[in-house]
C-alpha positions, -999 to 999 in steps of 0.1 A, spaced: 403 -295 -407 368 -291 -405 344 -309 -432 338 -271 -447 373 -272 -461 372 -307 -466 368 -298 -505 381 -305 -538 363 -280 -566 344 -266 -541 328 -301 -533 335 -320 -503 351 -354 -511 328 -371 -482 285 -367 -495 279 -369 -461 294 -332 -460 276 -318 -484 251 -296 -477 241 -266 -453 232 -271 -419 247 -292 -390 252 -324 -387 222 -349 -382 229 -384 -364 215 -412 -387 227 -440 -378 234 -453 -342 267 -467 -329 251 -506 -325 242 -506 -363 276 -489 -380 298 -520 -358 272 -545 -371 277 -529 -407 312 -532 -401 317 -568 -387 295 -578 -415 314 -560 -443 351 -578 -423 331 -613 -422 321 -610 -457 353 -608 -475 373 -631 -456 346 -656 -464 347 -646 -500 384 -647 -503 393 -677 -485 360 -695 -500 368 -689 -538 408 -701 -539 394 -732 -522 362 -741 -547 384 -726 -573 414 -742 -573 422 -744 -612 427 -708 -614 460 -691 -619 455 -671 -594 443 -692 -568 475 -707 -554 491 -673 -547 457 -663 -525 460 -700 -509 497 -691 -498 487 -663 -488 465 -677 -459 487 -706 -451 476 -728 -472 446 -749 -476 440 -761 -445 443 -729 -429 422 -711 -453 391 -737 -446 398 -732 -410 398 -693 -416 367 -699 -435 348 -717 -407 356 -693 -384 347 -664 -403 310 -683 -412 310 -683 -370 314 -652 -363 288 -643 -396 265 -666 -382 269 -650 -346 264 -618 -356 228 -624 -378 223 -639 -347 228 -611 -324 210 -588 -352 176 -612 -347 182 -613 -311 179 -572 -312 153 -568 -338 133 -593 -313 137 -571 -286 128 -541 -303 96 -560 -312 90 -570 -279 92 -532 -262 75 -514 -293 43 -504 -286 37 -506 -326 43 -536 -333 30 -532 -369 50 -501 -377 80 -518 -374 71 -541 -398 51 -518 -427 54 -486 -409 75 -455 -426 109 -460 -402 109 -499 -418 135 -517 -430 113 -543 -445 103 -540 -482 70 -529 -484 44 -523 -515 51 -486 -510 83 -491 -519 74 -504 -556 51 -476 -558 80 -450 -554 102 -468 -577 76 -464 -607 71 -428 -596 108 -427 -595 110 -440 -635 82 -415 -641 104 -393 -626 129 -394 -645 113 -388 -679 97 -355 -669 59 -379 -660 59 -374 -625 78 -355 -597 102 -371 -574 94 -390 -549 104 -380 -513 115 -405 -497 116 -413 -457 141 -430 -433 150 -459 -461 144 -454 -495 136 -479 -521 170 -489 -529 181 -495 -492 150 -520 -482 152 -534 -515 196 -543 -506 184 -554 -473 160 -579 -483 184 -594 -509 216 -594 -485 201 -613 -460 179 -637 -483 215 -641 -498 236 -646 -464 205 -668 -454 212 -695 -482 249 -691 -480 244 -701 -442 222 -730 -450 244 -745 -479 273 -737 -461 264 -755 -430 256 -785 -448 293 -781 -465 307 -784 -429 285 -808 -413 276 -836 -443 282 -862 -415 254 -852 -393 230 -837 -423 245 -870 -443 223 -891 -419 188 -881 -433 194 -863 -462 205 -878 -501 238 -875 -511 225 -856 -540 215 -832 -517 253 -820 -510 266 -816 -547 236 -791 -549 248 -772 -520 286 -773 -535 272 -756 -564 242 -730 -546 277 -719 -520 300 -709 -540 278 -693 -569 255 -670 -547 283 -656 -531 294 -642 -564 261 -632 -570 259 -615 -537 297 -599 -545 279 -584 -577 251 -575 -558 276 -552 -531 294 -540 -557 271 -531 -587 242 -521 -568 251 -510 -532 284 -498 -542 271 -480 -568 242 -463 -552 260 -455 -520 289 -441 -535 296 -444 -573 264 -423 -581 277 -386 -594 258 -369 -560 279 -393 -537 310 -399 -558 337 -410 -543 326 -416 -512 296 -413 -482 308 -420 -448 274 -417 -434 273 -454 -420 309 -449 -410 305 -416 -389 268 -420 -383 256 -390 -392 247 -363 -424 247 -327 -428 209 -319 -427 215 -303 -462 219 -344 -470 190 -350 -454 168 -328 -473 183 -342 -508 185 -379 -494 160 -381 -469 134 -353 -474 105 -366 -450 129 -374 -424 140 -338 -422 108 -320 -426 100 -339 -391 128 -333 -377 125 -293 -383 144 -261 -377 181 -278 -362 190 -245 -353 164 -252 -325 180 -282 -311 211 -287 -289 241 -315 -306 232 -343 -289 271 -364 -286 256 -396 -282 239 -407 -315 201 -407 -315 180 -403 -346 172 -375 -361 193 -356 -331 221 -330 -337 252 -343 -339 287 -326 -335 309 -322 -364 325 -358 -368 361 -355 -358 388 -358 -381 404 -390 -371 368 -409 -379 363 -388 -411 400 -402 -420 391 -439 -409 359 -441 -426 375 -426 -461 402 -454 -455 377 -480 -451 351 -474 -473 376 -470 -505 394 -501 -492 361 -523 -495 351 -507 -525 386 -515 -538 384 -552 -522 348 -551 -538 360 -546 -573 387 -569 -572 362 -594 -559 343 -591 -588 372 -594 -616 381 -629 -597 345 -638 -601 344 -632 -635 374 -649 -637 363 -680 -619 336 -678 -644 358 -694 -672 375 -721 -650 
């Protein structure tokens, strides 16, 4: 079944296949498993965290149980914050090479293929508001748009006080030796709240924009099968494909580089990534209820 057919009113269910044109390779094979390691680390911290600082909820001995109890669950837990912390790790070590080998060193930082939120990126969002009374005309947007630096920057600020809290959680002997005892019962309280606000964060603002929106509803695989249609491109990512030009012109390139030709994704990854990205947006939602719900304990 190619992604052509792959329709339901004469819209395919995946954004990523919308559009005319082949495929484009957007994202590269390094950053969809780091997406995807982060997205596994994430809720089994969030699920084994919140029966454990939640205890008094009805719901929390069932999810206990179903890790083996508490003790298993904090061990589950610990490991899980590992293997975060390892990969964060990994992603500096990277982003510290690319540094190191860019002749640019600036444009990585402020330049248009940033990650990094930049004042260019406010700018765009006020034309955007503009934009959508009829003031100004839509902004194009490059490689990230506003929405995407601005979901970076809060992730990791997030997972960077979830780490530090968290470590002094499973530490307070060591940390216990220079720091107040104070100090602790704050981090009790900064843990296990900011990772609700983080869930709500995933959920009602990345969640939303990547796949909820009515252009991208129910689903975009593009960070699952690393790559668009170049129709996409031009709606999504407009100065992006202007550089890239004609695509007729270029040969599929099957290992991903930007802005390459790609082949049509096959259909066992189009499959998996429909699987996995409704089952985190269904683990997502449900995350949030149980927040809510840990809310009134």
């Amino acid at each position: 079944m190619t992604p052509r057919e792959m329709y339901f009113d004469g819209v395919a269910l995946d954004a990523a296949d919308r559009g005319r044109g082949p495929y484009i390779w957007r994202f590269t094979v390094a950053e969809r498993v780091l997406h995807g390691l982060l997205v596994l680390a994430f809720y089994v911290l969030a699920f084994t965290g919140l029966p454990l600082r939640f205890s008094c909820i009805a719901w929390a001995p069932a999810l206990m149980r179903m890790w083996g109890g508490a003790a298993t669950a904090g061990l589950i837990h610990r490991w899980a914050a590992g293997f975060l912390m390892a990969c964060v790790a990994g992603y500096g070590a990277y982003a510290v090479a690319a540094v190191a080998r860019a002749r640019d060193k600036q444009a990585l930082f402020w330049g248009p293929d940033s990650i990094v939120l930049q004042p260019s990126d406010f700018r765009q969002f006020w034309q955007m508001l503009k934009w959508s009374v009829g003031r100004a005309e839509k902004p194009r947007l490059g490689r990230y748009s506003y929405r995407e630096r601005f979901n970076y920057a809060v992730t990791f600020l997030g997972l960077a006080v979830i780490a530090a809290s968290g470590l002094l959680l499973w530490f307070p002997e060591w940390f216990g030796r220079f720091l107040p005892g104070e100090v602790f019962n704050v981090a009790t309280v900064i843990h296990s709240y900011n990772v609700m606000l983080l869930a709500a964060l995933l959920v009602t603002y990345h969640f939303v924009d990547v796949h909820l929106l009515p252009n991208k509803f129910p689903l975009d695989g593009v960070m699952f099968t690393g790559r668009a249609t170049f129709g996409y491109m031009q709606q999504e990512h407009p100065v992006v494909a202007d550089a890239i030009g004609d695509p007729a012109l270029q040969v599929p390139s099957p290992v991903p580089v930007r802005d390459r030709v790609a082949p049509d994704p096959p259909r066992w990854q189009r499959l998996a990534s429909a699987t996995i990205g409704m089952l985190a947006l269904t683990l997502g939602v449900l995350l949030i209820g149980l927040s809510l719900w840990d809310a009134l304990c």
